[in-house]
Chimera marker file (.cmm) of the C-alpha trace (Angstrom):
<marker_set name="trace">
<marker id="1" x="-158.083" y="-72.438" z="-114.624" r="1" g="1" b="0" radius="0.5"/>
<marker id="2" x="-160.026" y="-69.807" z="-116.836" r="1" g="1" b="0" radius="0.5"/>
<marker id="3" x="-162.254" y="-67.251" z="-115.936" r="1" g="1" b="0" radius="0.5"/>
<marker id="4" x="-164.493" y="-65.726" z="-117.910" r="1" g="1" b="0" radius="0.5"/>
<marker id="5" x="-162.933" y="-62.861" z="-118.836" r="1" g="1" b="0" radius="0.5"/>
<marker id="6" x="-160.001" y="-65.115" z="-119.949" r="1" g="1" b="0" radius="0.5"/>
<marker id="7" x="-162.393" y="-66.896" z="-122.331" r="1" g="1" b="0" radius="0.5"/>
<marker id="8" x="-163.927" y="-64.005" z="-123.914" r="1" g="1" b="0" radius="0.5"/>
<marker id="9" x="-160.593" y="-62.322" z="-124.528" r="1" g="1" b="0" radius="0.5"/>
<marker id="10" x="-159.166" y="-65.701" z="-126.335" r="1" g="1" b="0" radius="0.5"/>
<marker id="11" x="-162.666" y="-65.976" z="-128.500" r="1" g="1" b="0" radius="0.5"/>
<marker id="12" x="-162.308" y="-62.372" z="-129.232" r="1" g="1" b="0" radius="0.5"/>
<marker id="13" x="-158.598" y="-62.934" z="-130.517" r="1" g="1" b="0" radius="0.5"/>
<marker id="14" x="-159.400" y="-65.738" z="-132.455" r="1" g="1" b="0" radius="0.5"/>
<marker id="15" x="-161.852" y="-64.132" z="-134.300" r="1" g="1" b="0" radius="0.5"/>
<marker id="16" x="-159.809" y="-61.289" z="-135.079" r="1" g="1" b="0" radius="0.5"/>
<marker id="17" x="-157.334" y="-63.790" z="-136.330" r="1" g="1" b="0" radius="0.5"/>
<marker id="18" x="-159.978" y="-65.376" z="-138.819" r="1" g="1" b="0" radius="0.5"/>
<marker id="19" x="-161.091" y="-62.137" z="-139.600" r="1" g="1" b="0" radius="0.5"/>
<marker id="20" x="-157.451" y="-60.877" z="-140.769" r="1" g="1" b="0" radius="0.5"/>
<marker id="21" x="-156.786" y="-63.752" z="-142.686" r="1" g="1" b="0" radius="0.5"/>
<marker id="22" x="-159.917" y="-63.042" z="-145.051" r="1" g="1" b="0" radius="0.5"/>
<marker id="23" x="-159.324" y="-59.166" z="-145.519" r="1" g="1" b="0" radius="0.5"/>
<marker id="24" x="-157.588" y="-56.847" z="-147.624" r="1" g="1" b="0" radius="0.5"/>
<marker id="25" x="-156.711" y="-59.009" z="-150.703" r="1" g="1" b="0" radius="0.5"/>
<marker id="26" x="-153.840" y="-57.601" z="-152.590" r="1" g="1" b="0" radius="0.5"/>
<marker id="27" x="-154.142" y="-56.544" z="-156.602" r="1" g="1" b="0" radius="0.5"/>
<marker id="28" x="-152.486" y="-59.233" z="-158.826" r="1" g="1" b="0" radius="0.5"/>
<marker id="29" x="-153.512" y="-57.617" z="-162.425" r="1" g="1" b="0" radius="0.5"/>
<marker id="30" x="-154.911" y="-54.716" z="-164.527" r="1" g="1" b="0" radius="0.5"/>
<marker id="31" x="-156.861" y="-54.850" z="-167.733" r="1" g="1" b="0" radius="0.5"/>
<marker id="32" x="-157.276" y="-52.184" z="-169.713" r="1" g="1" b="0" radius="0.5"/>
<marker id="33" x="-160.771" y="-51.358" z="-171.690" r="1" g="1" b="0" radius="0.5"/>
<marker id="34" x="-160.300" y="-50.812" z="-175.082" r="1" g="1" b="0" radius="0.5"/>
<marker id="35" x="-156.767" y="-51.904" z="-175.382" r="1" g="1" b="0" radius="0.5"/>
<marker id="36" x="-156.612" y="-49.848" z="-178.453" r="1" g="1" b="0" radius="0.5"/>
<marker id="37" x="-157.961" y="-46.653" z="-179.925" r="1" g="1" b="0" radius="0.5"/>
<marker id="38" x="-157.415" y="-45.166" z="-183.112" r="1" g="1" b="0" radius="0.5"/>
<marker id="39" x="-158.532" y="-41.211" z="-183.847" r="1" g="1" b="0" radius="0.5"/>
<marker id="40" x="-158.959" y="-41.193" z="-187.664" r="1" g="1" b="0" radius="0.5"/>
<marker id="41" x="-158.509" y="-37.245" z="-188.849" r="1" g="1" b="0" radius="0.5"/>
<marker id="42" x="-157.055" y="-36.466" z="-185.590" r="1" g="1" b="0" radius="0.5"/>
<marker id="43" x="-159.346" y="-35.186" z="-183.014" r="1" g="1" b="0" radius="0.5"/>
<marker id="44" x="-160.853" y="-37.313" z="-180.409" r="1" g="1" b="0" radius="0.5"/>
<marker id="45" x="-161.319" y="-38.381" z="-177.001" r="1" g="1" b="0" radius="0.5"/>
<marker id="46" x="-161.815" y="-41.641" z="-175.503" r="1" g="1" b="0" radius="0.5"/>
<marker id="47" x="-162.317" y="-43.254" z="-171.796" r="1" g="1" b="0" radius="0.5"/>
<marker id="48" x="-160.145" y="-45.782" z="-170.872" r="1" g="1" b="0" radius="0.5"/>
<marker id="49" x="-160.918" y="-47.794" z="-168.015" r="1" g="1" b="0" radius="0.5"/>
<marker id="50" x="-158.896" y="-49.513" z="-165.625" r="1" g="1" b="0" radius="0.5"/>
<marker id="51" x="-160.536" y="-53.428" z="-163.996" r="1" g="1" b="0" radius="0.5"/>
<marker id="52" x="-158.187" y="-54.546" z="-160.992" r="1" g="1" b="0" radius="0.5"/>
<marker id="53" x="-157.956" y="-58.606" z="-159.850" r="1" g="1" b="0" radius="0.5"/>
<marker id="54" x="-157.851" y="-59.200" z="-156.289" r="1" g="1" b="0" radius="0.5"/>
<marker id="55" x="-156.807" y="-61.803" z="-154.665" r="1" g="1" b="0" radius="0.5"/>
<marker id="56" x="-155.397" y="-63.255" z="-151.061" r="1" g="1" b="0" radius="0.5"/>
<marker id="57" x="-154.264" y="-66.624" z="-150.484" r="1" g="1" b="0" radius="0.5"/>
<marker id="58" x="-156.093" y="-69.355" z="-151.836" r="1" g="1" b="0" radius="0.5"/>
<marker id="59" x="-159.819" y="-67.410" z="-152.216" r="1" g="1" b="0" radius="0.5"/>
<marker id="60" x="-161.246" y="-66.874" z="-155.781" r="1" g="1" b="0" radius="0.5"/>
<marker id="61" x="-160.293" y="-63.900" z="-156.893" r="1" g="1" b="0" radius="0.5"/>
<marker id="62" x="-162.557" y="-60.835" z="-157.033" r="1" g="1" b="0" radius="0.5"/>
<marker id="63" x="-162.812" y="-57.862" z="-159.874" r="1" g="1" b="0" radius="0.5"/>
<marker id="64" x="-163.705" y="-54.048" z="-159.343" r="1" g="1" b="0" radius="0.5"/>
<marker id="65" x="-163.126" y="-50.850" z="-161.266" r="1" g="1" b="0" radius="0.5"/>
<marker id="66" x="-160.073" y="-48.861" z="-160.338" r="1" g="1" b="0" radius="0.5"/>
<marker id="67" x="-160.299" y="-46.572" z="-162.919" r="1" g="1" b="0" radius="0.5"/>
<marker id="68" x="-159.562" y="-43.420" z="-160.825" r="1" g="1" b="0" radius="0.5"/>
<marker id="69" x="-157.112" y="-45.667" z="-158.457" r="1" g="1" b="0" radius="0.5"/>
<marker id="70" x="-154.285" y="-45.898" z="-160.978" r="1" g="1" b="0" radius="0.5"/>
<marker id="71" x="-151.904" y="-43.365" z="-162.185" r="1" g="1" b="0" radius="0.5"/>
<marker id="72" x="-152.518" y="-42.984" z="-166.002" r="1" g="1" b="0" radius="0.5"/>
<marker id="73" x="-149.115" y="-42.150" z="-168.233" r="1" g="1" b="0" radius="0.5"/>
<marker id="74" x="-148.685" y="-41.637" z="-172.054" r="1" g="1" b="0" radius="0.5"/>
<marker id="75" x="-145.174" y="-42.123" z="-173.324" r="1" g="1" b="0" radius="0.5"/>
<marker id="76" x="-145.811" y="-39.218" z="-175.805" r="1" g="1" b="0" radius="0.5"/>
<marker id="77" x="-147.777" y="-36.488" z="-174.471" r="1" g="1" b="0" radius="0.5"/>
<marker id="78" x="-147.231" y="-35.173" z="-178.159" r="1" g="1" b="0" radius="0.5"/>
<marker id="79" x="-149.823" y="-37.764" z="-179.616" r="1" g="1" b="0" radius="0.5"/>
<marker id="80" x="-152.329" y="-38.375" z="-176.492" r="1" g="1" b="0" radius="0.5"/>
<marker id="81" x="-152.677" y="-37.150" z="-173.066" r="1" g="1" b="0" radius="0.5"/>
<marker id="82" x="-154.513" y="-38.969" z="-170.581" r="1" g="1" b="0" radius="0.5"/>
<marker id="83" x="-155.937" y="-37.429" z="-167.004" r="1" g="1" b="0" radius="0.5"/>
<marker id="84" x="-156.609" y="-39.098" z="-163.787" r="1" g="1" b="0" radius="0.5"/>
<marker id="85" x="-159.942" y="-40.350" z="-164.607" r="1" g="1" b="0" radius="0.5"/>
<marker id="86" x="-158.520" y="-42.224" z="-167.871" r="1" g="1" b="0" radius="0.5"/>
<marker id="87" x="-159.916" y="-39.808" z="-170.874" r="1" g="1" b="0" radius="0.5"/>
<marker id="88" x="-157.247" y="-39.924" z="-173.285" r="1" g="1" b="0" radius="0.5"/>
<marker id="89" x="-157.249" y="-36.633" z="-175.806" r="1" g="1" b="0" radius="0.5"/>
<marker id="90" x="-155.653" y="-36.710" z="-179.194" r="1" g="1" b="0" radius="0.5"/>
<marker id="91" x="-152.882" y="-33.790" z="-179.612" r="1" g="1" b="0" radius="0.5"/>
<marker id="92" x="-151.016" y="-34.847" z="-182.470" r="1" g="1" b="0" radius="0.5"/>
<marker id="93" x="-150.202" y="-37.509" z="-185.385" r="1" g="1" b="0" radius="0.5"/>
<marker id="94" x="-148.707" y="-40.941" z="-183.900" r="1" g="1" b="0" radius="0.5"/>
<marker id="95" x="-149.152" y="-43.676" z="-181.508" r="1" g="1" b="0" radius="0.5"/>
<marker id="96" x="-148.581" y="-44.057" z="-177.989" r="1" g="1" b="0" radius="0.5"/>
<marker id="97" x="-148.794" y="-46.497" z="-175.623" r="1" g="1" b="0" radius="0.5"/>
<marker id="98" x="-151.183" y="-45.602" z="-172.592" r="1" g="1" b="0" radius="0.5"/>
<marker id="99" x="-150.022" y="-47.154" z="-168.930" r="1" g="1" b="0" radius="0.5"/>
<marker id="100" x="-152.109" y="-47.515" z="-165.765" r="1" g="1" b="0" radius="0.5"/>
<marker id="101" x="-150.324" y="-48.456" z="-162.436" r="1" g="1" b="0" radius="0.5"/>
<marker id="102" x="-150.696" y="-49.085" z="-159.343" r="1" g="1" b="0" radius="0.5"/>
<marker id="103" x="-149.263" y="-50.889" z="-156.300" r="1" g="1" b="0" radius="0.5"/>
<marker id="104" x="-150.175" y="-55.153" z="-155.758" r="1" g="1" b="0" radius="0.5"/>
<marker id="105" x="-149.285" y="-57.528" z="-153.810" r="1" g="1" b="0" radius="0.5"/>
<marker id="106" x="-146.015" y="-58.404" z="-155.339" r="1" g="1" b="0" radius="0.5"/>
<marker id="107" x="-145.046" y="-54.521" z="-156.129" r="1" g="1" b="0" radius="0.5"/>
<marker id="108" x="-145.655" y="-52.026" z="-158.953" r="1" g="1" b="0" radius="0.5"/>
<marker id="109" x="-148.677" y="-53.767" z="-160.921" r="1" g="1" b="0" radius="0.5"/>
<marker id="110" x="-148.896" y="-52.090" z="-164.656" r="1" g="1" b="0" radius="0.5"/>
<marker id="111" x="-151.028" y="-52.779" z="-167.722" r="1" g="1" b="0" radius="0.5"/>
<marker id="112" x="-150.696" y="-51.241" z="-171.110" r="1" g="1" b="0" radius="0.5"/>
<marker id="113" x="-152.987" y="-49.756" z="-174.060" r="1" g="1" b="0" radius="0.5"/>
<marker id="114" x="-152.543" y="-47.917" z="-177.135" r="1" g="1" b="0" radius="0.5"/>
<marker id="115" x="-153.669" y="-44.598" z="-179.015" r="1" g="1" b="0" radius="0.5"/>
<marker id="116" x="-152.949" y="-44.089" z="-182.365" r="1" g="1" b="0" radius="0.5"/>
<marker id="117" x="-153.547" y="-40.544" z="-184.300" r="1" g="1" b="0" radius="0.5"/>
<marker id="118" x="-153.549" y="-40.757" z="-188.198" r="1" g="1" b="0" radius="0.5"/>
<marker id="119" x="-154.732" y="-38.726" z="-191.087" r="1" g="1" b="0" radius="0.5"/>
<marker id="120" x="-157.738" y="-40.685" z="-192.990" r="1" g="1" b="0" radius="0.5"/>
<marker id="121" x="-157.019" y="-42.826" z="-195.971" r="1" g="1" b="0" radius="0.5"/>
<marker id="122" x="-158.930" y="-40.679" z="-199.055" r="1" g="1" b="0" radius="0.5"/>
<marker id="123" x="-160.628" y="-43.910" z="-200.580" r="1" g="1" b="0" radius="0.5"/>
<marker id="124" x="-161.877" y="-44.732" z="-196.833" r="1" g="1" b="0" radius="0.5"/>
<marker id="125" x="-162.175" y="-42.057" z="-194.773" r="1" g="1" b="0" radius="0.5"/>
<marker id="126" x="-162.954" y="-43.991" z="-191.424" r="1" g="1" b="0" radius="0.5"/>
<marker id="127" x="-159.177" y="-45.856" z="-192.077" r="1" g="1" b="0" radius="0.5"/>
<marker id="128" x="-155.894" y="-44.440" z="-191.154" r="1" g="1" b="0" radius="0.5"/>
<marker id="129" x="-153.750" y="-43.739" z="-194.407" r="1" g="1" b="0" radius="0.5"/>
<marker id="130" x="-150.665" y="-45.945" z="-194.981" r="1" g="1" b="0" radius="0.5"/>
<link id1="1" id2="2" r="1" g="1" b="0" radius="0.2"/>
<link id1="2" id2="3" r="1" g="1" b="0" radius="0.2"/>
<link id1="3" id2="4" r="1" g="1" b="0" radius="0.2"/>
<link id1="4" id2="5" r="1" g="1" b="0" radius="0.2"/>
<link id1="5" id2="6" r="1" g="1" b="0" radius="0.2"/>
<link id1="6" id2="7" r="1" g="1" b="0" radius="0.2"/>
<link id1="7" id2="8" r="1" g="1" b="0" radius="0.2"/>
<link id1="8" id2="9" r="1" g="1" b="0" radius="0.2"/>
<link id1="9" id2="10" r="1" g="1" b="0" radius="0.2"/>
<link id1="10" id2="11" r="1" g="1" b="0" radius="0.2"/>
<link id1="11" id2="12" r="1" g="1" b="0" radius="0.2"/>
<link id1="12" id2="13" r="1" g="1" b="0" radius="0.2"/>
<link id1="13" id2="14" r="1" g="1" b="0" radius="0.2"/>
<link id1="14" id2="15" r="1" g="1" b="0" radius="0.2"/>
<link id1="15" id2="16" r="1" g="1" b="0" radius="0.2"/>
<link id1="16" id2="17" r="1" g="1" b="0" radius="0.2"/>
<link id1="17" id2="18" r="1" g="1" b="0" radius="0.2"/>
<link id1="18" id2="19" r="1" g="1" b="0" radius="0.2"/>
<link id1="19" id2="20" r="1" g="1" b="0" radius="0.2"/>
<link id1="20" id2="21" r="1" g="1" b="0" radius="0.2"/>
<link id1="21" id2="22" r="1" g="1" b="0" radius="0.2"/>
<link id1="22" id2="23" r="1" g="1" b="0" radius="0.2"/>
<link id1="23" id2="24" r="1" g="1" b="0" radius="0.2"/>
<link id1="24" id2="25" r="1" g="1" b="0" radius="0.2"/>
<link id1="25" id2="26" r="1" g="1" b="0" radius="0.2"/>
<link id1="26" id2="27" r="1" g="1" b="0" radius="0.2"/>
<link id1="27" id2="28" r="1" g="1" b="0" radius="0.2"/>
<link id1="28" id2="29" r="1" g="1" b="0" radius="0.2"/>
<link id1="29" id2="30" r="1" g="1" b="0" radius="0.2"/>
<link id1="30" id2="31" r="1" g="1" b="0" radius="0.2"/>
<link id1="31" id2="32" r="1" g="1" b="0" radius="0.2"/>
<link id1="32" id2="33" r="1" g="1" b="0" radius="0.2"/>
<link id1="33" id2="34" r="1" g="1" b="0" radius="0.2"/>
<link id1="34" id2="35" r="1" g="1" b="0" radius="0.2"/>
<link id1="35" id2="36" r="1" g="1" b="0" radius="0.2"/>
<link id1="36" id2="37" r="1" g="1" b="0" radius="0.2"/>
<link id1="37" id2="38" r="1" g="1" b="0" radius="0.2"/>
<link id1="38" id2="39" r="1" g="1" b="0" radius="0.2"/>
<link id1="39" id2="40" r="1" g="1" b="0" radius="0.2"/>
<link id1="40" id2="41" r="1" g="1" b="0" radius="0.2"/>
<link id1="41" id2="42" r="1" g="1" b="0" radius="0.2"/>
<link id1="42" id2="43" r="1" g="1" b="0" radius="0.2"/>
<link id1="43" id2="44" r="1" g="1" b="0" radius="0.2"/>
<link id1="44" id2="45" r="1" g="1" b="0" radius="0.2"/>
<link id1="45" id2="46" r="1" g="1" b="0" radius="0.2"/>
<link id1="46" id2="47" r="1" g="1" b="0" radius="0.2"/>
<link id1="47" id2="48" r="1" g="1" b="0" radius="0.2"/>
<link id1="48" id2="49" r="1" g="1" b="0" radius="0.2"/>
<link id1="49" id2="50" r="1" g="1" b="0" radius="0.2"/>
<link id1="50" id2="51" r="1" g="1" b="0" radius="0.2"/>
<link id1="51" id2="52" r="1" g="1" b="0" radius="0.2"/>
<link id1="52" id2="53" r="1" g="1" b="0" radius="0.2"/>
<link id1="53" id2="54" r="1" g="1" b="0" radius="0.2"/>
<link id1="54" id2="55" r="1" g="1" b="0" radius="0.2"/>
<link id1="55" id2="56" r="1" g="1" b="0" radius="0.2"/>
<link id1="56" id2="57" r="1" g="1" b="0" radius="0.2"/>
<link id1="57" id2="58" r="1" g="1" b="0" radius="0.2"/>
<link id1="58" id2="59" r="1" g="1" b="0" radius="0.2"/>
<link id1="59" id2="60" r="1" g="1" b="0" radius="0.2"/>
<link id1="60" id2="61" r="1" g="1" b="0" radius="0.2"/>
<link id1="61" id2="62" r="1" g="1" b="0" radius="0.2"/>
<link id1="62" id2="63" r="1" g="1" b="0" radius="0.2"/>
<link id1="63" id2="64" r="1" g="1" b="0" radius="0.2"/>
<link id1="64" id2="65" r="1" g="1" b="0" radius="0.2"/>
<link id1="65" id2="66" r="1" g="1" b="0" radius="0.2"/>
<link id1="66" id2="67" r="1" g="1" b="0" radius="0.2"/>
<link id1="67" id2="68" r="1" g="1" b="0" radius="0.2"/>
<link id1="68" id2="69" r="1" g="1" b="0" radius="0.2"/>
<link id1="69" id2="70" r="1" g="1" b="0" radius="0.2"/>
<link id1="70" id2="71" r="1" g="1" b="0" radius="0.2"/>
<link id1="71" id2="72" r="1" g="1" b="0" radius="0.2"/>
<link id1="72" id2="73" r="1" g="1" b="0" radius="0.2"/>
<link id1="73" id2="74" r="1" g="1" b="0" radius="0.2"/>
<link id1="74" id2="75" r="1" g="1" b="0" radius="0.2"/>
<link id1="75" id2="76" r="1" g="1" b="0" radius="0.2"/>
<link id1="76" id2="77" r="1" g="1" b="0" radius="0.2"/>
<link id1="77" id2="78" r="1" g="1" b="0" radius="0.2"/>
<link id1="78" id2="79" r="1" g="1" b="0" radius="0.2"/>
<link id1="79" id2="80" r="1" g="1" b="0" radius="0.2"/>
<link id1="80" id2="81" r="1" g="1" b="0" radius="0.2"/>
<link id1="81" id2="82" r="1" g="1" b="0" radius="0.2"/>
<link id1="82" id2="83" r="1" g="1" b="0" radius="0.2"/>
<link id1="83" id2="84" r="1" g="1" b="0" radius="0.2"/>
<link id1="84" id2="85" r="1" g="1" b="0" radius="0.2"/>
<link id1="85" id2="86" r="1" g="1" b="0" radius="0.2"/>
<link id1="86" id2="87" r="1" g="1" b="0" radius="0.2"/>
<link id1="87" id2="88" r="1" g="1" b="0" radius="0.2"/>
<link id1="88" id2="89" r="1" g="1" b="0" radius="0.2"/>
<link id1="89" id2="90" r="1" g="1" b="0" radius="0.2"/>
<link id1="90" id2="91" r="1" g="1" b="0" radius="0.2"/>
<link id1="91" id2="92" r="1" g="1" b="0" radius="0.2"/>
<link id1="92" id2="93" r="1" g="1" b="0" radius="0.2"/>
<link id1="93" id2="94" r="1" g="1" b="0" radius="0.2"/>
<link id1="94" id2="95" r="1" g="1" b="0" radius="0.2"/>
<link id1="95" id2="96" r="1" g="1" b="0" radius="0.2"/>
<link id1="96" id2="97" r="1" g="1" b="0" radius="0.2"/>
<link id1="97" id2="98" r="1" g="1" b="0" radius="0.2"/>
<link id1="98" id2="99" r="1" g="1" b="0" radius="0.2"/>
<link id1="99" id2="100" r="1" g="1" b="0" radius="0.2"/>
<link id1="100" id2="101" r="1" g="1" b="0" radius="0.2"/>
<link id1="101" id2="102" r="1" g="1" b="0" radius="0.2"/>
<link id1="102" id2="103" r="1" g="1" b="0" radius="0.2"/>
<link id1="103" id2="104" r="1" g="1" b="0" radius="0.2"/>
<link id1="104" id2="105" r="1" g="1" b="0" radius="0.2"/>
<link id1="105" id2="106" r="1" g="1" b="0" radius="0.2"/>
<link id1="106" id2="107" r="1" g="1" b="0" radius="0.2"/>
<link id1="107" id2="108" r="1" g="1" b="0" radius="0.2"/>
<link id1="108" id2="109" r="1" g="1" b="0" radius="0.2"/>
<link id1="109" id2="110" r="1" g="1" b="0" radius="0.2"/>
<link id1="110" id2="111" r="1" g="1" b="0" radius="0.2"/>
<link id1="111" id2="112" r="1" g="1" b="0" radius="0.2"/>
<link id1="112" id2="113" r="1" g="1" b="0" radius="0.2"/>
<link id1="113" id2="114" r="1" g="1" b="0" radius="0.2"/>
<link id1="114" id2="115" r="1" g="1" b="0" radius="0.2"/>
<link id1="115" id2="116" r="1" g="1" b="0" radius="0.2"/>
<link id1="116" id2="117" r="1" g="1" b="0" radius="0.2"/>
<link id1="117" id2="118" r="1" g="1" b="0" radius="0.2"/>
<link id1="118" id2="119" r="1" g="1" b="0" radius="0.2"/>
<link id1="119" id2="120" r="1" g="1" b="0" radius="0.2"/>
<link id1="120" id2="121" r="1" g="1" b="0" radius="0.2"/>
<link id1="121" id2="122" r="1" g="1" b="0" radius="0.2"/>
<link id1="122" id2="123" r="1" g="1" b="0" radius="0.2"/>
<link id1="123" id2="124" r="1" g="1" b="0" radius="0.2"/>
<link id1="124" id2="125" r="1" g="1" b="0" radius="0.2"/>
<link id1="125" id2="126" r="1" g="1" b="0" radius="0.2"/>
<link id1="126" id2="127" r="1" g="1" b="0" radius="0.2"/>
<link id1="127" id2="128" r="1" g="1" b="0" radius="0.2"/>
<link id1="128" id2="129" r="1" g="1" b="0" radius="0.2"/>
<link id1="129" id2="130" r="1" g="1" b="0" radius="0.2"/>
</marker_set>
């Protein structure tokens, strides 16, 4: 009926089978860390950093850093830019909301921050003036 070699081959598939079920979990979310930074008297720089959820089917999901995974965007380059690694640099007065993306499981997977660049308030320097 079956030979060996039958056997083997039809344990060997249906390991590969359970195997392929568990693997590659697909991203579901992105948090950003901070969600918010604020340069008072203009200058700064700040890391943002980028924590992808995984999950597949109906296993817990799993977290990792995919900082340097995403594509970083600033809607206005005039305020902050931000590079590949997610350091954000202040160029100007303003806010700007800071975008990391990459592809999930169900398509395009974003999350958003913000940077905001303000002159100091002169009875408290560490606050943005109104």
């Amino acid at each position: 009926m079956f030979d060996r070699r039958s056997v083997r081959g039809l344990l060997i598939l249906c390991l590969a089978t359970a195997l392929a079920g568990c693997s590659s979990p697909g991203l579901v979310s992105i948090q950003i860390s901070p969600t918010a930074e604020t340069f008072v008297g203009g200058q700064g720089t700040a890391q943002f950093t980028a924590i992808g959820t995984f999950q597949k089917g109906d296993h817990p999901p799993t977290k990792r850093d995919i900082t340097d995974q995403v594509t970083w965007k600033s809607n206005a380059v005039s305020v902050a830019t931000i590079n590949s690694s997610g350091v954000t640099t202040s160029e100007g007065l303003g806010t700007t909301v800071i975008s990391a993306n990459m592809d999930g499981f169900t398509g395009l997977v974003t999350a958003y921050a913000s940077v905001t660049v303000c002159e100091p308030n002169p009875s408290n320097p560490t606050q943005c003036a109104e």
